[in-house]
OpenMM code with the backbone's topology and positions (N, CA, C; nanometers):
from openmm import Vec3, app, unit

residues = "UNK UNK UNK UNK UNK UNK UNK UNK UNK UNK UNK UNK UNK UNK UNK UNK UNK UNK UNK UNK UNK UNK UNK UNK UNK UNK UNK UNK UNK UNK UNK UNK UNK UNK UNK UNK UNK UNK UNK UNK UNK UNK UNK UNK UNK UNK UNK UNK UNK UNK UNK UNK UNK UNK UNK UNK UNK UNK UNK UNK UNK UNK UNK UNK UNK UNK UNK UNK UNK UNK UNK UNK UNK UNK UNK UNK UNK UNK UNK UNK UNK UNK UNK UNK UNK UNK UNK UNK UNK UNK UNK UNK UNK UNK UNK UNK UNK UNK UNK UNK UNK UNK UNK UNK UNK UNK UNK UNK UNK UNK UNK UNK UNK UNK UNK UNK UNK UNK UNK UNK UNK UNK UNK UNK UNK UNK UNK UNK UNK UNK UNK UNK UNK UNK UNK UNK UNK UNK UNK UNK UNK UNK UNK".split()
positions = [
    Vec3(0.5400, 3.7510, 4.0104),
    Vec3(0.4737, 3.7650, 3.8833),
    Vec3(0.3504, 3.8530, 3.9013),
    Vec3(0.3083, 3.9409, 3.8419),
    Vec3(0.2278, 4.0608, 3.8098),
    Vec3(0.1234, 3.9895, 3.7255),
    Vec3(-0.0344, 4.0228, 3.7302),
    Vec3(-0.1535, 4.0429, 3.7042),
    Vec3(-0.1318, 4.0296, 3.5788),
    Vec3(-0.0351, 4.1429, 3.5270),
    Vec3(-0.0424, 4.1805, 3.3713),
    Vec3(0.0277, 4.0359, 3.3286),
    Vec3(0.1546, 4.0195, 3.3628),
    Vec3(0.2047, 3.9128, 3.3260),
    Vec3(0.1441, 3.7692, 3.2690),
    Vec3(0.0376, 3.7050, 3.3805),
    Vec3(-0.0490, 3.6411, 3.4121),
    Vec3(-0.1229, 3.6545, 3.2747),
    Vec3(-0.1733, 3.7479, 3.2341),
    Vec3(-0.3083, 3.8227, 3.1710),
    Vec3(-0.1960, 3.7854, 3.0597),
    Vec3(-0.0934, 3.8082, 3.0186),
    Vec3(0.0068, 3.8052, 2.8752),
    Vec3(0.0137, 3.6749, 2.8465),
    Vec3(0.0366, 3.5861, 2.9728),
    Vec3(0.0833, 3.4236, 2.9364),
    Vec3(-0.0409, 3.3257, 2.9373),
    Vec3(-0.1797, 3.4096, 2.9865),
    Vec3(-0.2906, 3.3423, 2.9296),
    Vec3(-0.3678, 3.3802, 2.7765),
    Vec3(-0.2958, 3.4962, 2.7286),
    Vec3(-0.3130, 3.5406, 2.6127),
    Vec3(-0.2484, 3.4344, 2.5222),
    Vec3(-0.1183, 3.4301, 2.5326),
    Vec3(-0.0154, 3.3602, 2.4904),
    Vec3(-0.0621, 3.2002, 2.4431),
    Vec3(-0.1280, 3.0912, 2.5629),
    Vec3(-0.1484, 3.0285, 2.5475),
    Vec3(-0.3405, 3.0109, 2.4940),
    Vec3(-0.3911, 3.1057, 2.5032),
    Vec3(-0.5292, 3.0756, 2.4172),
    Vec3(-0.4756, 3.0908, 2.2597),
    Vec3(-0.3481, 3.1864, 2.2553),
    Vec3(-0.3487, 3.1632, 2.0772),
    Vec3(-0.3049, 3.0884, 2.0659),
    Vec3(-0.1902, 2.9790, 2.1439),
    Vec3(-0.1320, 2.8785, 2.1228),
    Vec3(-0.2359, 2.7820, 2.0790),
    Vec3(-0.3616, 2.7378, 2.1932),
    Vec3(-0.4669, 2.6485, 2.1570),
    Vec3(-0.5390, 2.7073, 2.0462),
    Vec3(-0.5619, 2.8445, 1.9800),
    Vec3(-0.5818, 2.8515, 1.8612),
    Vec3(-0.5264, 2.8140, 1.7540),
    Vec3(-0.3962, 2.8033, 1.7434),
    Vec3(-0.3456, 2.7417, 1.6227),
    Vec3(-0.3223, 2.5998, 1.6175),
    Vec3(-0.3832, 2.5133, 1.7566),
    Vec3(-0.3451, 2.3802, 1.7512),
    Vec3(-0.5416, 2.3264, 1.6850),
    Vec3(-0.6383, 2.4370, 1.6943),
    Vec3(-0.7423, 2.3614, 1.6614),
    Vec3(-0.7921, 2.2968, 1.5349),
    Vec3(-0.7320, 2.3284, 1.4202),
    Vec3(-0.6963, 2.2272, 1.2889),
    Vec3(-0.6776, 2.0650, 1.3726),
    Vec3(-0.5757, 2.0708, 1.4191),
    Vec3(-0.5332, 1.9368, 1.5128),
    Vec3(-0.5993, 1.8541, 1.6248),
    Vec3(-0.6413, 1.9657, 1.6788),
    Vec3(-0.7455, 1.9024, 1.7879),
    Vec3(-0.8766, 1.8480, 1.7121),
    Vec3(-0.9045, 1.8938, 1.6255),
    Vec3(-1.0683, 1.8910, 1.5155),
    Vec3(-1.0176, 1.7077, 1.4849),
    Vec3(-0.8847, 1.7090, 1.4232),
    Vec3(-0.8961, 1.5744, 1.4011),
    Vec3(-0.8862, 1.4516, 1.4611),
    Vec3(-0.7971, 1.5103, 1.5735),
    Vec3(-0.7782, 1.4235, 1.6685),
    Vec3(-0.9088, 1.3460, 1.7349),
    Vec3(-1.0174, 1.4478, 1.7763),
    Vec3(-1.1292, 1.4151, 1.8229),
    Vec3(-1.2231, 1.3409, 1.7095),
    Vec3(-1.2086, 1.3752, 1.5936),
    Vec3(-1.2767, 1.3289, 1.4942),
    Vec3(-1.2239, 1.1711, 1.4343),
    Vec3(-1.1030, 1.1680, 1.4926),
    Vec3(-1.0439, 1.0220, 1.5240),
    Vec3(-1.0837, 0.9351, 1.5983),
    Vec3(-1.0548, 1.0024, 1.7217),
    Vec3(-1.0567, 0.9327, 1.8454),
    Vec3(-1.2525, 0.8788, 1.8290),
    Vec3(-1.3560, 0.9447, 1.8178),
    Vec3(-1.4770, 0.8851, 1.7952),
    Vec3(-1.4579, 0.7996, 1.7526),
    Vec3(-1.4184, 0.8516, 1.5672),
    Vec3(-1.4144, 0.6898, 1.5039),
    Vec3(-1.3761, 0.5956, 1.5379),
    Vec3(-1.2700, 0.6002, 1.6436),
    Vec3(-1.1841, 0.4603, 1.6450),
    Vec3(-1.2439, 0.4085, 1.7699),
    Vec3(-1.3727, 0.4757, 1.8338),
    Vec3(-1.3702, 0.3897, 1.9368),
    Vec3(-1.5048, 0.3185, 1.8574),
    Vec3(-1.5908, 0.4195, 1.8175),
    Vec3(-1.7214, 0.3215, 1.7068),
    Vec3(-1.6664, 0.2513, 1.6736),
    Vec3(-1.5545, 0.2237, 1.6239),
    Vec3(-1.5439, 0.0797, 1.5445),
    Vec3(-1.5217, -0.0070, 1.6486),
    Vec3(-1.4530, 0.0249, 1.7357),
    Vec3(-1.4066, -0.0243, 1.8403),
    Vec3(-1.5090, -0.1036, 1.9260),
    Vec3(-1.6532, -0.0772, 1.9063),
    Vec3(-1.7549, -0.0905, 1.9441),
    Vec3(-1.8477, -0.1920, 1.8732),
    Vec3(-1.8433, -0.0973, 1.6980),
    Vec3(-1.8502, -0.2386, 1.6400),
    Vec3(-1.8139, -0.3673, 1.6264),
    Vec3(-1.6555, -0.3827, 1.6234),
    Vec3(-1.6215, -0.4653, 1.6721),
    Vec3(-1.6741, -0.5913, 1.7248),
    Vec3(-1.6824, -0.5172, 1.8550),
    Vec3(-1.7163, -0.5983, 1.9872),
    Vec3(-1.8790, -0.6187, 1.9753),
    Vec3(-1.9459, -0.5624, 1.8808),
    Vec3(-2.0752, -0.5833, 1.9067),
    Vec3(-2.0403, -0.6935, 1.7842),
    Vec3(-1.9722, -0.6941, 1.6302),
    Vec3(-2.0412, -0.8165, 1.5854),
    Vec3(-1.9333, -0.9556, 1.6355),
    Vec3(-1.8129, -0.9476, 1.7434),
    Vec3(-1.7714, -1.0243, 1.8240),
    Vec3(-1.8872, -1.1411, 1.8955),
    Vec3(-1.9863, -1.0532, 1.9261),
    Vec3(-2.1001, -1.1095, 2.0505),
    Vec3(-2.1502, -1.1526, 1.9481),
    Vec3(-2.2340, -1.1066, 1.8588),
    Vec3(-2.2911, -1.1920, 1.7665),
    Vec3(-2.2643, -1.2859, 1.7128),
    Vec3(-2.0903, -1.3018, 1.6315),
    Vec3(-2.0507, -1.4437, 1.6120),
    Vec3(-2.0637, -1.5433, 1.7262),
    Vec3(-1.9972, -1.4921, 1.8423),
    Vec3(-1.9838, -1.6222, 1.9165),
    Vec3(-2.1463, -1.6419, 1.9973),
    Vec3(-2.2533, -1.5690, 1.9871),
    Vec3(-2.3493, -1.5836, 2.0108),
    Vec3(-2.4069, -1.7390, 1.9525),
    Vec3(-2.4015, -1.6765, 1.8081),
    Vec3(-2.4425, -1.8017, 1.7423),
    Vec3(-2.3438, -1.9124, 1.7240),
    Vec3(-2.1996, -1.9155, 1.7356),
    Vec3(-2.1088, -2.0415, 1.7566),
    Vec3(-2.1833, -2.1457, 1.8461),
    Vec3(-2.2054, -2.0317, 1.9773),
    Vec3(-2.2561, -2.1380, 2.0665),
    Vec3(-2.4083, -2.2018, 2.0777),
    Vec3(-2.4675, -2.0981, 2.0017),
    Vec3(-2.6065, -2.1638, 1.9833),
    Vec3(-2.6312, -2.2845, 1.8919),
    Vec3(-2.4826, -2.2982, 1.7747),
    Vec3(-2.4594, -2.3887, 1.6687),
    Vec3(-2.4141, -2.5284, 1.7663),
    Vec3(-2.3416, -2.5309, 1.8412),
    Vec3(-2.2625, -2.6336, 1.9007),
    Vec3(-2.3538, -2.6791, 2.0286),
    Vec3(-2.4780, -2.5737, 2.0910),
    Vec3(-2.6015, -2.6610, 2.1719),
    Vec3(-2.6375, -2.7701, 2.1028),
    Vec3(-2.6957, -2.6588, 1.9368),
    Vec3(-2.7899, -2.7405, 1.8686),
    Vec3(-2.6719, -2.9094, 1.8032),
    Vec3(-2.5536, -2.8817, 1.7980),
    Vec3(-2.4597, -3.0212, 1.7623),
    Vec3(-2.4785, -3.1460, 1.8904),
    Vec3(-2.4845, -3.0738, 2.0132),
    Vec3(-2.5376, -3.1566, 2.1422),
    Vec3(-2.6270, -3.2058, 2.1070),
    Vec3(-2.7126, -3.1351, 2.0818),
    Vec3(-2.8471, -3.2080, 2.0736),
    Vec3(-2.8676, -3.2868, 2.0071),
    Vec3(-2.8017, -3.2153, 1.8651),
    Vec3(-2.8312, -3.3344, 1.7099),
    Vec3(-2.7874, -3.4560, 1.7836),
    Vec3(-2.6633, -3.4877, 1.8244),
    Vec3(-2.6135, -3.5740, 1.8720),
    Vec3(-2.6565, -3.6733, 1.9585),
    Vec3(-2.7081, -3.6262, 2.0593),
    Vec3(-2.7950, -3.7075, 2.1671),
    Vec3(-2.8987, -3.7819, 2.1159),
    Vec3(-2.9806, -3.6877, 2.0276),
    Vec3(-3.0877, -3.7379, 1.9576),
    Vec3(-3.0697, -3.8515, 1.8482),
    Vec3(-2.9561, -3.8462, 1.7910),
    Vec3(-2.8826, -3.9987, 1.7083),
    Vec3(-2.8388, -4.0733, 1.7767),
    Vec3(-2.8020, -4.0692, 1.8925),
    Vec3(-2.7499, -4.1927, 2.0073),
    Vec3(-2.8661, -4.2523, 2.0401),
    Vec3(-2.9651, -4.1625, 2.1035),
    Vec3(-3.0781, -4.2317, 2.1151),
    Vec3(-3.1533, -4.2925, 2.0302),
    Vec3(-3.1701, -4.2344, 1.9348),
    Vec3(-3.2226, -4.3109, 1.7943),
    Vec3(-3.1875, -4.4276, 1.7579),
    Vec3(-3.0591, -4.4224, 1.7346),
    Vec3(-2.9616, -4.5095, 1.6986),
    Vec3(-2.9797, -4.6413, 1.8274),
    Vec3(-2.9882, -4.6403, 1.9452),
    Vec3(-3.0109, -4.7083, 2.0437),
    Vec3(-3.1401, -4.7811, 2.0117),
    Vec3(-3.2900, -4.7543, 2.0087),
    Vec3(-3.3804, -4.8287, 1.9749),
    Vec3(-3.3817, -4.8324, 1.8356),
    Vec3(-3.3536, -4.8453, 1.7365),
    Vec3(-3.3331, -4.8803, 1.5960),
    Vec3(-3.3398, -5.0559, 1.6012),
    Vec3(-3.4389, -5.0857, 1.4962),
    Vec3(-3.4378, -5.2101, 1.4697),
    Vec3(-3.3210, -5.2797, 1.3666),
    Vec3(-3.2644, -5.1831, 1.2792),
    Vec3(-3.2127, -5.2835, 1.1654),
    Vec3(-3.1113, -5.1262, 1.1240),
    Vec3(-2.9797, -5.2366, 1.0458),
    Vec3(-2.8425, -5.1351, 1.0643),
    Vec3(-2.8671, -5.0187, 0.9866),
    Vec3(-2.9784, -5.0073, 0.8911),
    Vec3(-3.0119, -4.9109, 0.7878),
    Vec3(-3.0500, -4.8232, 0.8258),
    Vec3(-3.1194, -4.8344, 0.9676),
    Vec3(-3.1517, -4.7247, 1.0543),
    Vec3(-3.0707, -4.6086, 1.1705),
    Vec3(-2.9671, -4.7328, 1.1658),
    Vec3(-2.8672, -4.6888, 1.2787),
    Vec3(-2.7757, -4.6115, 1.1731),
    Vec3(-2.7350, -4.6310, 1.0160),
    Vec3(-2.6788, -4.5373, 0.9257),
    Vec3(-2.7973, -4.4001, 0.8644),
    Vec3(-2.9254, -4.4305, 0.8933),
    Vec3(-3.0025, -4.3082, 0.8716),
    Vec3(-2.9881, -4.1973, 0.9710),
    Vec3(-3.0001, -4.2645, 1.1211),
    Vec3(-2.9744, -4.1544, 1.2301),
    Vec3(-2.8070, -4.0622, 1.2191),
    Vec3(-2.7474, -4.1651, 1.1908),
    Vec3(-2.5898, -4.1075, 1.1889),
    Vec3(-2.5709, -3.9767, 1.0314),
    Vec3(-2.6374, -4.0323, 0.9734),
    Vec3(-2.6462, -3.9623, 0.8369),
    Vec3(-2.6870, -3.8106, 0.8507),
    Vec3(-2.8041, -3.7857, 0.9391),
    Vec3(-2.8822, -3.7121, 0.9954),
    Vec3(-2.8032, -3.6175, 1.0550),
    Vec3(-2.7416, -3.6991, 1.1414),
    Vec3(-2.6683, -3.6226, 1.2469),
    Vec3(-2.5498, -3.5433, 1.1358),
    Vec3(-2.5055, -3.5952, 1.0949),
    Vec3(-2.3693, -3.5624, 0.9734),
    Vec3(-2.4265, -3.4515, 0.8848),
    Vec3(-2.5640, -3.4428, 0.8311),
    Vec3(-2.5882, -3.3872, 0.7237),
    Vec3(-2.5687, -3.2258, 0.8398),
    Vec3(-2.6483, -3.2009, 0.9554),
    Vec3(-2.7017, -3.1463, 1.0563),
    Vec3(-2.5123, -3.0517, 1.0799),
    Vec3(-2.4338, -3.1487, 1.0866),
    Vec3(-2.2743, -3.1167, 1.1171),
    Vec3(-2.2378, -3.0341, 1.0199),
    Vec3(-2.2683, -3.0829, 0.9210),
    Vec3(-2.2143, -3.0139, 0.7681),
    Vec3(-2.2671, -2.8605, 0.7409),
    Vec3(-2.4080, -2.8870, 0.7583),
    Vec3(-2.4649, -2.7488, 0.7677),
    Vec3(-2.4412, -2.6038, 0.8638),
    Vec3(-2.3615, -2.6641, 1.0408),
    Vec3(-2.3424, -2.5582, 1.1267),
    Vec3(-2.1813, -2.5750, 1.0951),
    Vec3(-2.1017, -2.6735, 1.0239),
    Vec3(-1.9830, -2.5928, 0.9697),
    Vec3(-2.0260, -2.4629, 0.8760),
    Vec3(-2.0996, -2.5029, 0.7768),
    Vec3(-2.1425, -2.3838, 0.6579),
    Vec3(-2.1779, -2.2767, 0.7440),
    Vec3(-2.2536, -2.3147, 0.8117),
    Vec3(-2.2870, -2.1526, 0.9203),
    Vec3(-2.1711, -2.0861, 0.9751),
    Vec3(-2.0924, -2.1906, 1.0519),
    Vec3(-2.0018, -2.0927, 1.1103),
    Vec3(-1.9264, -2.0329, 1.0407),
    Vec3(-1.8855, -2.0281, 0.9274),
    Vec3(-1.8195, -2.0228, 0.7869),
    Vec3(-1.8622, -1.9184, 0.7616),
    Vec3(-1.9876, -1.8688, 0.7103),
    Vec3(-2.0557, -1.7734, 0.6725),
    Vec3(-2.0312, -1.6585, 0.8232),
    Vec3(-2.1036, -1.6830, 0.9297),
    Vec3(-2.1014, -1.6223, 1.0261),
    Vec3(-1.9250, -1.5513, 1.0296),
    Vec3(-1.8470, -1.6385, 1.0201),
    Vec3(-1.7340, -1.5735, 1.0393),
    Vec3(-1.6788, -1.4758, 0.9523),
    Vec3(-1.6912, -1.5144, 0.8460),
    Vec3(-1.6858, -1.4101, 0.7389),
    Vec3(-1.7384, -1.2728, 0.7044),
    Vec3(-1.8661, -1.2646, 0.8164),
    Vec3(-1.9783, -1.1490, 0.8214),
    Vec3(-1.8903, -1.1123, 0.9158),
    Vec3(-1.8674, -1.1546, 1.0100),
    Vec3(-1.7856, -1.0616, 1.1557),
    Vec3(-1.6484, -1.0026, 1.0962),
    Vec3(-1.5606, -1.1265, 1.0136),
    Vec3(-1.4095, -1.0338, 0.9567),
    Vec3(-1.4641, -0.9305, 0.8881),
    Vec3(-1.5772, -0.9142, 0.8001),
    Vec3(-1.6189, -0.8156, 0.6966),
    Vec3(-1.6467, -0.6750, 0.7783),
    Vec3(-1.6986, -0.6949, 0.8744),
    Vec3(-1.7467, -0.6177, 1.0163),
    Vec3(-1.5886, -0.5165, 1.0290),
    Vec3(-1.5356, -0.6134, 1.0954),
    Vec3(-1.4064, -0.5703, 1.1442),
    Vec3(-1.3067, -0.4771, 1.0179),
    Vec3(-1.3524, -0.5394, 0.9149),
    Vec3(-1.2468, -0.4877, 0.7788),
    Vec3(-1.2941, -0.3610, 0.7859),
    Vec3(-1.4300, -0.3598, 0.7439),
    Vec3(-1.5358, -0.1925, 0.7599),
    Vec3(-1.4798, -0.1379, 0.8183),
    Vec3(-1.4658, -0.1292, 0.9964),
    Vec3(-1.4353, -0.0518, 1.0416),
    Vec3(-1.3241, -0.0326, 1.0526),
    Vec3(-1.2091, -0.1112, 1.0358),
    Vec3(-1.0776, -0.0264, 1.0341),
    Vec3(-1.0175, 0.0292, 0.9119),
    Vec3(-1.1028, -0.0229, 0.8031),
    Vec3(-1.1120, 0.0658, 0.6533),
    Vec3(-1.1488, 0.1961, 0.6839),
    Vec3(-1.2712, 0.2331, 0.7356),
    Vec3(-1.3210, 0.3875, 0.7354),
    Vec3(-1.1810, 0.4707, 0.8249),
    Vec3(-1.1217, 0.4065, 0.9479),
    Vec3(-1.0100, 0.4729, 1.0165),
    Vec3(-0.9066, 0.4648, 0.9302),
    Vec3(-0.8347, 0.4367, 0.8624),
    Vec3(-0.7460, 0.4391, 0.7642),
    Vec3(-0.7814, 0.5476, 0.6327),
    Vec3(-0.9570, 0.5508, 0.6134),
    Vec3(-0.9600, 0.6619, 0.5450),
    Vec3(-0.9891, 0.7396, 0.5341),
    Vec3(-0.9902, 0.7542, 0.7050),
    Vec3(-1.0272, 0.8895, 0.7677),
    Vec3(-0.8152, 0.9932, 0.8053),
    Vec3(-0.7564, 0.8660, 0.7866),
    Vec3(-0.6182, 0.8978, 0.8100),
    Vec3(-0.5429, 0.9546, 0.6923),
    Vec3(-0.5876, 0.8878, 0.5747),
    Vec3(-0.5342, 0.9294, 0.4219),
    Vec3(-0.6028, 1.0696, 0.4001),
    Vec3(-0.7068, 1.0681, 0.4748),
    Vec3(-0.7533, 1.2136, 0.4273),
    Vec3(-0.7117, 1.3372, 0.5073),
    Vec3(-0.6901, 1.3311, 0.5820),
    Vec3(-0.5859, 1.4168, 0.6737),
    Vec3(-0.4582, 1.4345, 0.6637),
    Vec3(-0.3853, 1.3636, 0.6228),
    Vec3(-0.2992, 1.3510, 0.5375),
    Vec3(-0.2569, 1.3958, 0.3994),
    Vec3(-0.3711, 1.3981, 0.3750),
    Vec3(-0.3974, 1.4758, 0.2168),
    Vec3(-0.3900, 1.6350, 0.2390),
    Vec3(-0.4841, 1.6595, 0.3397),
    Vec3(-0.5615, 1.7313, 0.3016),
    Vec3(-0.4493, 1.8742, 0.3988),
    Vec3(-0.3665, 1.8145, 0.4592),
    Vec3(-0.2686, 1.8995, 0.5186),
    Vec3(-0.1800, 2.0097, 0.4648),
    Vec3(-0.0908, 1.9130, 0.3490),
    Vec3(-0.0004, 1.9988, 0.2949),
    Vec3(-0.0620, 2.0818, 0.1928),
    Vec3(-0.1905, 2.0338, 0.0842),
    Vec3(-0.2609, 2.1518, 0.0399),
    Vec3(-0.2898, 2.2895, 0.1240),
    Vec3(-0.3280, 2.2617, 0.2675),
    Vec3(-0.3702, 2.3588, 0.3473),
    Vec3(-0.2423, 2.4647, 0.3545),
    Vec3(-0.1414, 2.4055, 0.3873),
    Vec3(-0.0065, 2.4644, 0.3789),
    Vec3(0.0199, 2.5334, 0.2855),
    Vec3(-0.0123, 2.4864, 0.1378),
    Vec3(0.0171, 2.5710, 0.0201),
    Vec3(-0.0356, 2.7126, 0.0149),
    Vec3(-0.1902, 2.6362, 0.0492),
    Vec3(-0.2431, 2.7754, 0.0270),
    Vec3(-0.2740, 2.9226, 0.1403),
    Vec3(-0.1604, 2.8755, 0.2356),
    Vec3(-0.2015, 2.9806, 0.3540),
    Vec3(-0.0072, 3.0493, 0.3518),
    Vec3(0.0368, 2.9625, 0.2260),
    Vec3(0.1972, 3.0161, 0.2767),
    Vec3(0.1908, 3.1253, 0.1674),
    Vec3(0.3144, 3.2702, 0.1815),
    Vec3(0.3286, 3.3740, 0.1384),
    Vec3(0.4286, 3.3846, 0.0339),
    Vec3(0.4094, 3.2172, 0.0026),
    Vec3(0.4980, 3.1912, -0.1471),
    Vec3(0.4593, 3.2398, -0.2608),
    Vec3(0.5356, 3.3158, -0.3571),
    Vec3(0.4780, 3.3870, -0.4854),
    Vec3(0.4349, 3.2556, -0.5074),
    Vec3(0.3260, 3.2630, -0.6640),
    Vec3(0.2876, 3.1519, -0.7142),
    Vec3(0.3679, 3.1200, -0.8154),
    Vec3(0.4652, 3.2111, -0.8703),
    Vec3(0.4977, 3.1504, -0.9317),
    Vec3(0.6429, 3.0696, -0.8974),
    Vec3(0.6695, 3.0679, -0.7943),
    Vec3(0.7637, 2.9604, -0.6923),
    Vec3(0.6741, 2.8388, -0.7197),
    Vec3(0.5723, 2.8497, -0.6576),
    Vec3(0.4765, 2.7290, -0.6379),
    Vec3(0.4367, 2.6275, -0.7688),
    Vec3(0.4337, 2.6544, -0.8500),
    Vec3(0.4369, 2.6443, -0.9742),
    Vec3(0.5110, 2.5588, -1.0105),
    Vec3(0.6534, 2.5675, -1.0002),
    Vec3(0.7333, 2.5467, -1.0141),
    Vec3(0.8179, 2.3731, -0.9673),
] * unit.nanometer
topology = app.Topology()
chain = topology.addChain("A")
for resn in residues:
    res = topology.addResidue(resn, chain)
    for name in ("N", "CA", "C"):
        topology.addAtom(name, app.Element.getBySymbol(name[0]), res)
């Protein structure tokens, strides 16, 4: 194989990667997005279970602290106040985790919403491109 040759089939393939850069533009403009989300994700991942577990210390604790209560208590009204306590305390880090979880699916929806409509739009935006670069009379097109 000859110099020139060489010199023809690297010609060859820089126009090749010229006509793939429409494609490459999106690909990369994908591939970001999908790892940001990908990121988001995992960042409001840590945050839910951050606070799961900071909810279920603080249930230890509530807890301990009504056993013990409940242990020196003089009279049964007291031993149903500590337990009450503890229950009201339960009710409230269900409501949290509830909420919390719902902020993280909302998280997650976001970001694989924006990749989906980053996909419809590429999609769209293709075969217009096609129309208007093809050497179809218009009034074919029209048609």
């Amino acid at each position: 194989m000859t110099d020139q040759d060489n010199a023809n089939g690297f010609k060859d393939l820089q126009q090749v990667f010229g006509m793939l850069e429409p494609l490459r533009t999106a690909w990369a403009r994908n591939w970001v997005n999908y790892w940001q989300g990908q990121q988001k994700t995992l960042e409001s991942m840590e945050e839910f279970t951050r606070g799961w577990f900071q909810r279920r210390h603080d249930a230890v604790g509530a807890a301990l602290h009504a056993a013990e209560r409940s242990c020196v208590t003089c009279t049964p009204a007291d031993v149903v106040h500590e337990f009450q306590a503890w229950t009201t305390g339960s009710i409230q880090r269900i409501a949290a985790d509830g909420l919390a979880c719902q902020k993280h699916m909302m998280a997650v929806a976001e970001s694989a919403g924006a990749n989906i409509e980053l996909a419809e739009q590429a999609t769209v935006q293709r075969p217009a491109a096609r129309e208007s670069t093809s050497d179809t009379p218009s009034h074919v097109k029209a048609a």
